[in-house]
C-alpha positions as CSV (number, residue, x, y, z in Angstrom):
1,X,0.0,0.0,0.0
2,X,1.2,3.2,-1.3
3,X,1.3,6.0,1.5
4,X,1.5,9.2,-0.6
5,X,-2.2,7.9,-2.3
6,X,-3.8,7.7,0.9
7,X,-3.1,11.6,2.4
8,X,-5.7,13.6,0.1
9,X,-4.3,15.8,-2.1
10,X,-4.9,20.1,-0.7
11,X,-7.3,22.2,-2.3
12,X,-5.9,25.2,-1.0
13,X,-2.6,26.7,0.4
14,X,-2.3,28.9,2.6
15,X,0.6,31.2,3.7
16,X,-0.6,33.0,6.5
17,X,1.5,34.7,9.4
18,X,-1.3,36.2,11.7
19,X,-3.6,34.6,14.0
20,X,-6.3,36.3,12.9
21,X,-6.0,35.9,9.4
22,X,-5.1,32.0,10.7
23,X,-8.1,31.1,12.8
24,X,-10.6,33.2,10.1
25,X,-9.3,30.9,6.9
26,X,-9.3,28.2,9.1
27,X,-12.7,28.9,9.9
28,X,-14.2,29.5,7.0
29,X,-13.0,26.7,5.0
30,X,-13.8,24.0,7.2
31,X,-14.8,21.2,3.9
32,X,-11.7,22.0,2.6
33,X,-8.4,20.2,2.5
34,X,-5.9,23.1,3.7
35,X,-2.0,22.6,3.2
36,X,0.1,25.6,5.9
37,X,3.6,27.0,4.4
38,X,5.8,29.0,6.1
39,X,7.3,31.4,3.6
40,X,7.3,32.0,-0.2
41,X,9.4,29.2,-0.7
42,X,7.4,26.6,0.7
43,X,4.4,27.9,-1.0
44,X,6.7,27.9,-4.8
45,X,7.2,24.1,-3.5
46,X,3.8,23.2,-2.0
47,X,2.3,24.8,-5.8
48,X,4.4,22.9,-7.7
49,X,4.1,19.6,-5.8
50,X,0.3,19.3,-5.2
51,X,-2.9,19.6,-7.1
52,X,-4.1,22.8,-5.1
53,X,-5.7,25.1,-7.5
54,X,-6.1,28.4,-4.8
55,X,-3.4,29.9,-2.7
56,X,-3.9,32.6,-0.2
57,X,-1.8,34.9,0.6
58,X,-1.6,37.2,3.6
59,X,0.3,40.5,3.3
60,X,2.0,42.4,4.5
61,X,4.8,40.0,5.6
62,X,8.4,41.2,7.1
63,X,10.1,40.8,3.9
64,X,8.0,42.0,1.1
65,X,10.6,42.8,-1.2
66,X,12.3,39.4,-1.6
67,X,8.5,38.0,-2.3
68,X,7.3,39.7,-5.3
69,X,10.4,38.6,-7.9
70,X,9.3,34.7,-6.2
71,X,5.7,35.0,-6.4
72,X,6.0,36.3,-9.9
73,X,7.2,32.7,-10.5
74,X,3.0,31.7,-10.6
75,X,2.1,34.1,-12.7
76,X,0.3,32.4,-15.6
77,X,0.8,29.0,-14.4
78,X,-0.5,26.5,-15.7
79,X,-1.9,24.4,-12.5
80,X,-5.2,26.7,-13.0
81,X,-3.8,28.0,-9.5
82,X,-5.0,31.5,-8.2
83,X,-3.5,33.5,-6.2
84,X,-6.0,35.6,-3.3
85,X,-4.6,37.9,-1.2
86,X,-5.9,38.9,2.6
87,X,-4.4,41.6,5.1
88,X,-5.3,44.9,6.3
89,X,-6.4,48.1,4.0
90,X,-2.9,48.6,3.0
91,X,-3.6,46.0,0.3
92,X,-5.0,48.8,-1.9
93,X,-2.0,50.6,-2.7
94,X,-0.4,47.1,-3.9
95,X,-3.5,46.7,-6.3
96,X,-1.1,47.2,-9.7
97,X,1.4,44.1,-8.2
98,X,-1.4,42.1,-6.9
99,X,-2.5,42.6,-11.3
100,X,0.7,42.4,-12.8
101,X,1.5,39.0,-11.1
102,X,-1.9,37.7,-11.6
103,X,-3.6,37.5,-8.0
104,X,-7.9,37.1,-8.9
105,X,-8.7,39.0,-5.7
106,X,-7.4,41.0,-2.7
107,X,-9.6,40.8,0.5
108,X,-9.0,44.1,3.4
109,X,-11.4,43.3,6.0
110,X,-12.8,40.2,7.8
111,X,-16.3,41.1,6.6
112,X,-14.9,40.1,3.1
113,X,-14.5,36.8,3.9
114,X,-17.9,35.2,2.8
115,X,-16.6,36.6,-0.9
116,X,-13.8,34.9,-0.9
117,X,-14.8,32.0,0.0
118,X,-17.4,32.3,-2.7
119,X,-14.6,33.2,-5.4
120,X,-12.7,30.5,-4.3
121,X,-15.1,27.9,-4.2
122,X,-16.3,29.2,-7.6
123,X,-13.1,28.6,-9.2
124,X,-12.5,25.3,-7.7
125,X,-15.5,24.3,-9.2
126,X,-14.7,26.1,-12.5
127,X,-11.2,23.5,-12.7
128,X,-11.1,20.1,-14.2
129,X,-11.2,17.3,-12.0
130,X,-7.8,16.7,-11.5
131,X,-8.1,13.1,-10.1
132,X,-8.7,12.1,-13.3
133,X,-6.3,12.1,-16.3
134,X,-7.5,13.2,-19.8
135,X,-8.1,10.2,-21.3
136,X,-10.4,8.9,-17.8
137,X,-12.4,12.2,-18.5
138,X,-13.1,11.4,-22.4
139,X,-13.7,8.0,-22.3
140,X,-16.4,8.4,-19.3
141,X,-18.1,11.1,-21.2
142,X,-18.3,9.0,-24.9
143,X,-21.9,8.1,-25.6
144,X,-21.0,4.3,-26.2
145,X,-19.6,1.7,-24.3
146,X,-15.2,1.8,-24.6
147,X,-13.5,-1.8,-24.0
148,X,-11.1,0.7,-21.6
149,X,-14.4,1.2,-19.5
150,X,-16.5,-1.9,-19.0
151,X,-18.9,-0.5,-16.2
152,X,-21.1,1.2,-19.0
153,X,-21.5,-1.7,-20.8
């Protein structure tokens, strides 16, 4: 038996630094597989590793400066991963970054948090099913029997 298949993949990652921010996303994703990184580099890691299509992102952290060139790294990825940012109002001076990089959303106040988790759970639900490979998701939707698929025959 295989370990790695029996931990569920995350849906989202988070890279949070405040226990507010913490407890809220914790909160207010409660059906949802959550994978905690430390720093940029663990999210880079965590993005590339997993099958997570949402990462939040809390701001402001200590070392802005060093995270931009790293997060620009997800720009136009092609995991279908989105970027959301949370923190306080000073979000809304970063709003040409957050559009340069590619972040879908940026969330100021803790009264935003049903829309983000409305955004998020609509794009999760606008992404393929990654469980399955390409081939799994043609054959099961072919109007005929395939001998690859003998439970619709």
């Amino acid at each position: 038996m295989d370990f790695l298949h029996e931990i569920p993949a995350p849906d989202v990652i988070v890279l949070a630094h405040s226990a507010p921010w913490c407890s809220a996303i914790r909160r207010n994703f409660p059906d949802t597989r959550l994978s905690w990184v430390l720093n940029i580099d663990g999210l880079l890691e965590e993005s590339f590793q997993s099958q997570a299509t949402v990462a939040i992102v809390e701001f402001p952290r200590p070392n802005e400066d060093e995270i931009w060139p790293k997060l620009n790294h997800l720009a136009n990825n092609s995991q279908n991963l989105k970027l959301f940012a949370v923190g306080d109002d000073g979000l809304l001076a970063w709003r040409p970054l957050f559009r340069a990089i590619g972040f879908a959303a940026w969330y100021w106040s803790f009264l935003q948090l049903p829309a983000l988790r409305r955004a998020v759970r609509k794009h999760r639900q606008s992404c393929p099913d990654r469980e399955r490979s390409i081939e799994q998701r043609v054959t099961a939707g072919l109007p005929w029997p395939t001998a690859a698929n003998r439970d619709q025959a």
